[in-house]
C-alpha positions in Angstrom: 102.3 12.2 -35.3 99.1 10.7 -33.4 97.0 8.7 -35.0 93.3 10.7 -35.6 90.3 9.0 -34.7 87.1 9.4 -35.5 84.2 8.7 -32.7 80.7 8.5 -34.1 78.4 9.0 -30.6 78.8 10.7 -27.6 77.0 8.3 -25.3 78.3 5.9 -22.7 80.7 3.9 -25.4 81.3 7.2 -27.2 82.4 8.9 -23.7 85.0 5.6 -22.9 86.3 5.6 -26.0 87.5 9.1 -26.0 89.1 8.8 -23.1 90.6 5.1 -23.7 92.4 7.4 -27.3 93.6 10.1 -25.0 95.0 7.6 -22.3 97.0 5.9 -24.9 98.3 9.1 -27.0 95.8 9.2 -30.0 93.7 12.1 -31.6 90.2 11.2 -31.2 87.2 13.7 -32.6 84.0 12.7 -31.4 81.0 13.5 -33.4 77.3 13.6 -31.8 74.3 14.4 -33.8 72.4 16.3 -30.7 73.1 19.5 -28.8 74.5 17.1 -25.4 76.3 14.2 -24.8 74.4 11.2 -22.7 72.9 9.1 -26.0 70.2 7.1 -24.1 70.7 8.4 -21.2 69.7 11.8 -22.0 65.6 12.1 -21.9 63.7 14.3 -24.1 60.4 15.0 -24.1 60.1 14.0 -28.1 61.9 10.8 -30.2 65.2 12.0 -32.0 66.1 10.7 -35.3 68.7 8.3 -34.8 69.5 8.9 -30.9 68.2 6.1 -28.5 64.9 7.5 -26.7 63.9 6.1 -23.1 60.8 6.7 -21.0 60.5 9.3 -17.9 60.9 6.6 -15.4 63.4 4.6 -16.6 66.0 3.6 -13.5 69.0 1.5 -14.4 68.6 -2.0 -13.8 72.0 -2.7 -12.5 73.2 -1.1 -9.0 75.5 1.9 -9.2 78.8 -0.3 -8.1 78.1 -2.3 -11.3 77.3 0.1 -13.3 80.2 2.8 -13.2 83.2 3.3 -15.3 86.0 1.3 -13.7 88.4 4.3 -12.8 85.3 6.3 -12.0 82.9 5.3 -8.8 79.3 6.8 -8.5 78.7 9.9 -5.8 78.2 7.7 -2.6 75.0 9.5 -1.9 73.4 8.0 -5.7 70.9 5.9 -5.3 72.2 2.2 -5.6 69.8 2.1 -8.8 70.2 5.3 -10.5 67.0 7.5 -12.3 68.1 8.4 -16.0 68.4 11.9 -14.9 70.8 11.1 -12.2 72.7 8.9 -14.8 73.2 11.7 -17.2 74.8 13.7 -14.3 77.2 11.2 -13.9 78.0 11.1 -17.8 78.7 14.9 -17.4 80.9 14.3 -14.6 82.9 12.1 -16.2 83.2 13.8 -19.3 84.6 17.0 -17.4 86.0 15.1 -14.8 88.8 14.0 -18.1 88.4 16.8 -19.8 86.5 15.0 -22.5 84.5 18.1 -23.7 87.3 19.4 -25.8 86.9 15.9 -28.3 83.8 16.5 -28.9 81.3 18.5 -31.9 77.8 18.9 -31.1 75.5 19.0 -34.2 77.3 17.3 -36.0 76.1 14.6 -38.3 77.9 11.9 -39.5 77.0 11.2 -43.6 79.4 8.8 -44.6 82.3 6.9 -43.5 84.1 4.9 -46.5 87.8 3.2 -47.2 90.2 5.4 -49.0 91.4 4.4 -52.3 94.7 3.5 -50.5 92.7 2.1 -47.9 95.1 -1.7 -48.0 98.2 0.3 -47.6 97.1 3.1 -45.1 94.0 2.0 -43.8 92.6 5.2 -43.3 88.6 6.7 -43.9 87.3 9.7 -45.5 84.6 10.9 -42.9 81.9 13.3 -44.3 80.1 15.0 -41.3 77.3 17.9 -41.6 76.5 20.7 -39.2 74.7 24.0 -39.7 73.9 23.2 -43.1 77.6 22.6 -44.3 79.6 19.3 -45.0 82.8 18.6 -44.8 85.3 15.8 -45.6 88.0 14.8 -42.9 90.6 11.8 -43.5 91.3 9.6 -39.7 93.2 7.0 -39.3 90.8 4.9 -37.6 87.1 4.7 -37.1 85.2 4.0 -34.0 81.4 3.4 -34.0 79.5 3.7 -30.8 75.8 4.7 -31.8 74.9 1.7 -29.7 71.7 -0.8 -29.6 68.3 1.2 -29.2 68.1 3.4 -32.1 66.5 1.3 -34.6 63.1 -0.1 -33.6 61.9 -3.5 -34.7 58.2 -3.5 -35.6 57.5 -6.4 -37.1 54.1 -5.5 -38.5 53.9 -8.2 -41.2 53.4 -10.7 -37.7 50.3 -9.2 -36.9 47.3 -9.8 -39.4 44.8 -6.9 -39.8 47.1 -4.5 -38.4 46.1 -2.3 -41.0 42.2 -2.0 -40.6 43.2 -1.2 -36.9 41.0 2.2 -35.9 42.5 2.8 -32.6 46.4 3.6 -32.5 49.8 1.7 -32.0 53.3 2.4 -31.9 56.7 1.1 -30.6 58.0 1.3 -27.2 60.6 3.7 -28.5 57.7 6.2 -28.7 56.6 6.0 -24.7 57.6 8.6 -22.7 54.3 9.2 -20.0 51.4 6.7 -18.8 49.0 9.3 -19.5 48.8 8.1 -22.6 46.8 5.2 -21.2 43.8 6.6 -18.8 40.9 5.3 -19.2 42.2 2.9 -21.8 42.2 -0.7 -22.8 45.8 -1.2 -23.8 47.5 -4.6 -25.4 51.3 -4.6 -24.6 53.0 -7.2 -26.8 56.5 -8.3 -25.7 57.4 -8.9 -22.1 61.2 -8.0 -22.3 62.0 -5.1 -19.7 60.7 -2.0 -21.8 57.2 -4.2 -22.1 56.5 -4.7 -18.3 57.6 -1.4 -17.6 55.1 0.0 -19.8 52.7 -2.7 -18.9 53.4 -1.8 -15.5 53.1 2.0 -15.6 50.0 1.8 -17.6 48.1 -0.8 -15.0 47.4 2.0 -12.7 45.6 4.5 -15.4 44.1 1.7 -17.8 40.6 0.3 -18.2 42.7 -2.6 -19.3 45.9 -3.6 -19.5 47.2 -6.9 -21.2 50.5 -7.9 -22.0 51.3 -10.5 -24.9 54.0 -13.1 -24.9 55.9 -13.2 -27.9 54.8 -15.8 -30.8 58.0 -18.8 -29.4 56.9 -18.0 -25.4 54.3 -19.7 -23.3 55.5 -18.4 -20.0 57.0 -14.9 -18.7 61.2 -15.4 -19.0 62.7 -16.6 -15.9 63.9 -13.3 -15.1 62.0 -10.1 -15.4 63.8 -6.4 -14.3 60.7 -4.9 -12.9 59.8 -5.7 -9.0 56.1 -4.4 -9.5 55.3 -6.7 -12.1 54.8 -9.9 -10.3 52.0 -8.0 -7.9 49.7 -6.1 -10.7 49.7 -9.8 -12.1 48.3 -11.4 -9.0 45.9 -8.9 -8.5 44.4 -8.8 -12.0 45.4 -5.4 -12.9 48.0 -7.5 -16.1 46.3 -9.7 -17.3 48.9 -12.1 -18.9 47.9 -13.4 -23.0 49.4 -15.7 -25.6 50.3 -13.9 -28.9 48.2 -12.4 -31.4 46.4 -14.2 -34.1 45.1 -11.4 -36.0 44.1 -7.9 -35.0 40.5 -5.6 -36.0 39.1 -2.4 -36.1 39.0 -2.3 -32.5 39.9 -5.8 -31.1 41.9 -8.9 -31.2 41.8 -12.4 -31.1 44.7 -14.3 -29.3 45.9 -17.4 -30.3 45.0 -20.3 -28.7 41.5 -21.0 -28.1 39.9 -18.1 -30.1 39.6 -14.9 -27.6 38.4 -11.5 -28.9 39.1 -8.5 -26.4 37.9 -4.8 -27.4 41.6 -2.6 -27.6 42.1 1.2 -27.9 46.1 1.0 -27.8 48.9 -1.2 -29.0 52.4 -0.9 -28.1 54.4 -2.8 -29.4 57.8 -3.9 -27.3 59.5 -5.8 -29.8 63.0 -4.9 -29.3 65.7 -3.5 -32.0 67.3 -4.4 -34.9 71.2 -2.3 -35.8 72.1 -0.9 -39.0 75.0 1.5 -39.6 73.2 4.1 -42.5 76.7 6.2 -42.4 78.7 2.6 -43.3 78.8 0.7 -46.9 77.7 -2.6 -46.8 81.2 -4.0 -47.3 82.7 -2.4 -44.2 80.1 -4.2 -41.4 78.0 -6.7 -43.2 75.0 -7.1 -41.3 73.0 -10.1 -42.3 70.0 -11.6 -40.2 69.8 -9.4 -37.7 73.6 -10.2 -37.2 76.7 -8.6 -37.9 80.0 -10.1 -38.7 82.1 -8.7 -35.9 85.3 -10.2 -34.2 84.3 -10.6 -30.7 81.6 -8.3 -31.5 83.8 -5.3 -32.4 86.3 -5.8 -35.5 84.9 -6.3 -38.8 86.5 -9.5 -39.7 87.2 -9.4 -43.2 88.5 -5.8 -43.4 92.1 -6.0 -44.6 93.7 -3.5 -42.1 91.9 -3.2 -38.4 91.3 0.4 -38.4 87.4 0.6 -37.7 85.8 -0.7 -34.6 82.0 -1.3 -33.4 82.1 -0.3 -29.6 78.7 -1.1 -27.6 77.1 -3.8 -30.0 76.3 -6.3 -27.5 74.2 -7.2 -25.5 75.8 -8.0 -22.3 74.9 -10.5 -19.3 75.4 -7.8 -17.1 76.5 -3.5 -17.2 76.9 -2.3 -20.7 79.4 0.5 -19.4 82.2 -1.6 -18.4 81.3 -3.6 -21.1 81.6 -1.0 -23.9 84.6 0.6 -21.3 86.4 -2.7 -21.6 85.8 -3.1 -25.7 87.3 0.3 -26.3 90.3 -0.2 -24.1 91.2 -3.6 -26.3 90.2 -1.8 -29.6 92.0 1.1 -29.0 95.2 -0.9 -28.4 94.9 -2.9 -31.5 93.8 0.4 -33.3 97.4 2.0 -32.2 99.4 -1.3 -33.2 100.0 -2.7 -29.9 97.8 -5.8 -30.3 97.2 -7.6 -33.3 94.2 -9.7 -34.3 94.7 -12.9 -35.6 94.1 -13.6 -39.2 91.1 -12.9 -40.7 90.2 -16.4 -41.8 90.2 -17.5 -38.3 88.0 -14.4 -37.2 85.4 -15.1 -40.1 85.4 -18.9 -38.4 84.8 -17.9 -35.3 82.1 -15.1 -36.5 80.5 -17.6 -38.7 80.1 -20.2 -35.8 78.8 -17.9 -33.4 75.7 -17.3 -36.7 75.1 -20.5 -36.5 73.5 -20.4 -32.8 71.1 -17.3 -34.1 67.6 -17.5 -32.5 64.6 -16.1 -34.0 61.1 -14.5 -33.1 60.6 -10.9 -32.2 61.5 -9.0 -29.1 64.6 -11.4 -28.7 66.3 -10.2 -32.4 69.0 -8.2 -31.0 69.5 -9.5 -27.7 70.3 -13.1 -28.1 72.4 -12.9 -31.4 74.4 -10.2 -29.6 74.6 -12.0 -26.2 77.5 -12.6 -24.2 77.7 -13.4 -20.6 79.8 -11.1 -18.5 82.4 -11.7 -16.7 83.7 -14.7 -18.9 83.8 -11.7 -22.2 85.4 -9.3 -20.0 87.8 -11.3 -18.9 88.5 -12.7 -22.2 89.1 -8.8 -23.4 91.4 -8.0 -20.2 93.9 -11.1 -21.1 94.4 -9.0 -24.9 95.7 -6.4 -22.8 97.2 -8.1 -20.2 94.7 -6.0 -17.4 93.4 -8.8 -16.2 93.8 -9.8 -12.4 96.1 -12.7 -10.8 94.3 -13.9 -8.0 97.1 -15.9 -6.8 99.3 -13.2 -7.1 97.5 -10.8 -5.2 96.8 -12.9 -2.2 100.6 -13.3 -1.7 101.2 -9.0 -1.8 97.6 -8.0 -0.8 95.5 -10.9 0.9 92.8 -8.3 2.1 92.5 -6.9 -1.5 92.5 -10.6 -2.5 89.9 -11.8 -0.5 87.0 -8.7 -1.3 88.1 -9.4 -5.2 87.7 -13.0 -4.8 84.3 -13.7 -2.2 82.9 -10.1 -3.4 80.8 -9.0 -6.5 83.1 -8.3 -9.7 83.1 -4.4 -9.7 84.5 -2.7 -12.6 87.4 -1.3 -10.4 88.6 -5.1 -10.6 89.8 -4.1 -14.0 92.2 -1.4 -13.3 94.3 -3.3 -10.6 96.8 -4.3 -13.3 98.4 -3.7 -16.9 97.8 -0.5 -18.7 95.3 1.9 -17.7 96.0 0.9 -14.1 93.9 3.4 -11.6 95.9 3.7 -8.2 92.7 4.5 -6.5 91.2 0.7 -7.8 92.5 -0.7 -4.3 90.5 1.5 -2.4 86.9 1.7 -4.7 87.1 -2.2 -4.3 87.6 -2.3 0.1 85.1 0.6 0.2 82.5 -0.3 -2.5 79.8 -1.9 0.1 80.2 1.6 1.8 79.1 3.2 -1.1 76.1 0.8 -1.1 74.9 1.6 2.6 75.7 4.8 2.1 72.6 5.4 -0.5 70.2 3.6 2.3 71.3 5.6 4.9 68.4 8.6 5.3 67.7 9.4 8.7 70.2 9.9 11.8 69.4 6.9 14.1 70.6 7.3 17.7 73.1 4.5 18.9 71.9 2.7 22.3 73.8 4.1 25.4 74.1 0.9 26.3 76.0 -1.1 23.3 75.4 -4.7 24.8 71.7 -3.9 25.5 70.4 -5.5 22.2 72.8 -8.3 22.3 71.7 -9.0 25.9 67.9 -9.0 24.9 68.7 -11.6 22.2 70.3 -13.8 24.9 67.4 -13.5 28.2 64.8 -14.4 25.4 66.6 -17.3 23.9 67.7 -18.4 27.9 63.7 -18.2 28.5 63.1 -20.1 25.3 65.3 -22.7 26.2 63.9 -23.5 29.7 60.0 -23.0 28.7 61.1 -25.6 26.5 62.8 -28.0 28.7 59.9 -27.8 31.5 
């Protein structure tokens, strides 16, 4: 008899996981609290309790070839960064594309998930789940979570002194959807992650005024920052760039530093997210800190049978869908008894020094106490299940293959050449993934030269002119 498992989300970590307990023979029942699968990829015009919300003109920040599903490639006509409403379309055609529809109740919320009383010996959950009114209780073998990052806003108001007395209005970046919001406005963005200069951005071209505040540990912008627009509204005057708050007014604040008071209408604050699992006891994921004690961010290390996994709950160097893709494929594997963990005092040792290295401040809560980098983690997963690819070996059968694996960017397809879950169409996603690329770019028929040489010979007179104007 299968093992049943129970998926709580139907968004990007939800979708992979479903398909990673098909591939290897299990039951899995997926339960999403909204009419549609997508999670935060799936706008709304109005925040949802406990679904992820994301602004109108959000685009993803990594390029399509990064961002796929390793066994499933982007249309080649996609733009090679892809508009949320684009994204969702892909989401849908995955799910059908694997028949993943079938797994899945819509409206369906998920109450409570706790141990059995034989939970040592079977390790098995009683799931209580409500839709239309009516809940039920479901025993599973095995539990995976994937409600994700973005659901549970950080807004640390007890930082900002006078908050209260404030007469104009603020609210967390969660709650943007439009700019219009802004016109005519002075508006005070604090936090300059990626969801602050977005907004900061978007709002620069209705405001009065736009400022954006660094966080309370910052003095300068982070060395990276995913918005391309940014950089110019700076230089032209139309951000104007602050230190943190000291205290906020009825209708002003003063920034730290040398005392500055500037008149504000709106405050939004981009402070990032903090996790919690309402539907979980404390004892199953202890969260602690802002931190929760996961093996390799997805096992509960002190449970004393393996049978719940948290899929999604990083916050990856690089595309969280071949990220959650590759978490579900390793927990999936341990969940069916193929891989085992190691014991649990050795996972609470490595949980407990990876606490140790916790930042603090706001805006930075979430992301750096659930950072990994990459391709080093995905890697490290693909080893567990012996997926991940020989180099050596594959220059010997396939040096071609080798070579675009080795001097080209590590696509997800990289991750189904080998071991189980292997996609016989890996090969060719890999050789043809900078087609894909060009392909987006590609918007207007341009007429090739009757003459082929005729550009080449240009380049050649005018360098042979060059050459003798010079030697004269």
């Amino acid at each position: 008899m299968a093992k049943r498992v129970a998926i709580v989300g139907a968004g990007v970590s939800g979708l992979a996981s479903i398909k990673c307990c098909l591939e290897e023979g299990l039951e899995p029942t997926c339960f999403e609290r909204s009419d549609d699968l997508g999670g935060l990829w799936r706008f709304t015009e109005h925040v949802e309790e406990g679904r992820a919300s994301l602004y109108k003109s959000v685009v993803s920040n990594s390029c399509k070839e990064m961002s796929c599903y390793s066994d499933f490639p982007f249309p080649e006509d996609y733009p090679n960064y892809v508009p949320n409403a684009q994204f969702l379309e892909y989401l849908k055609m995955y799910a059908n594309h694997f028949n993943l529809l079938k797994c899945i109740q819509f409206k369906t919320k998920v109450c409570s998930v706790t141990k059995r009383p034989d939970f040592t010996v079977t390790g098995q959950w009683d799931v209580v789940t409500l839709r239309e009114g009516r809940q039920e209780s479901t025993v599973f073998d095995a539990v995976m979570v994937c409600t994700g990052l973005l659901t549970h806003p950080n807004l640390p108001l007890d930082s900002f002194p006078g908050i209260n007395t404030f007469k104009g209005q603020y609210f967390h970046s969660r709650q943007y959807k439009h700019p219009d919001i802004f016109k005519d406005k002075r508006v005070l963005v604090i936090g300059a992650g990626n969801s602050g200069a977005d907004i900061a951005v978007e709002a620069s071209h209705v405001a009065k005024k736009i400022y954006l505040s660094l966080c309370l540990l910052r003095t300068q912008l982070k060395e990276y920052v995913i918005n391309d627009e940014l950089p110019g509204r700076i230089i032209t005057g139309r951000v104007l760039i602050k230190p943190s708050v000291k205290e906020v007014k009825e209708d002003s604040v003063i920034f730290s530093g040398p005392p500055e008071e500037q008149p504000i209408d709106i405050i939004v604050f981009a402070t990032g997210y903090t996790f919690a699992f309402p539907f979980l006891d404390e004892t199953v994921v202890k969260v602690e800190n802002d931190q929760a004690s996961l093996y390799k961010y997805i096992f509960p290390a002190h449970l004393e049978k393996p049978t719940l996994a948290v899929i999604g709950l990083i916050g990856s160097l690089g595309s969280m869908i071949p990220t959650g893709e590759t978490q579900a494929r390793w927990a999936v594997r341990v969940l069916k008894g193929v891989n085992n963990l190691p014991p649990r005092s050795v996972m609470r040792e490595e949980v407990n020094a990876r606490k140790e290295n916790k930042p603090t401040g706001f805006g930075l809560r979430y992301s750096k106490a659930l950072q990994s980098d990459y391709i080093p983690y995905i890697d490290e997963l693909l080893t567990y299940i012996d997926a991940k690819p020989n180099l050596f070996s594959l220059l010997l059968t396939d040096p071609r293959l080798a070579l675009a694996v080795f001097f080209g960017p590590c696509t997800p397809y990289q991750f189904r050449l080998t071991g189980p879950g292997k996609w016989k169409g890996a090969r060719n996603a890999i050789l043809t993934q900078w087609d894909r690329t060009i392909k987006a770019t590609k918007t207007r028929t341009v007429h090739e030269s009757p003459f082929p040489f005729a550009s080449l010979l240009t380049v050649f007179l005018v360098l042979l002119v060059a050459i003798f104007l010079f030697c004269l």
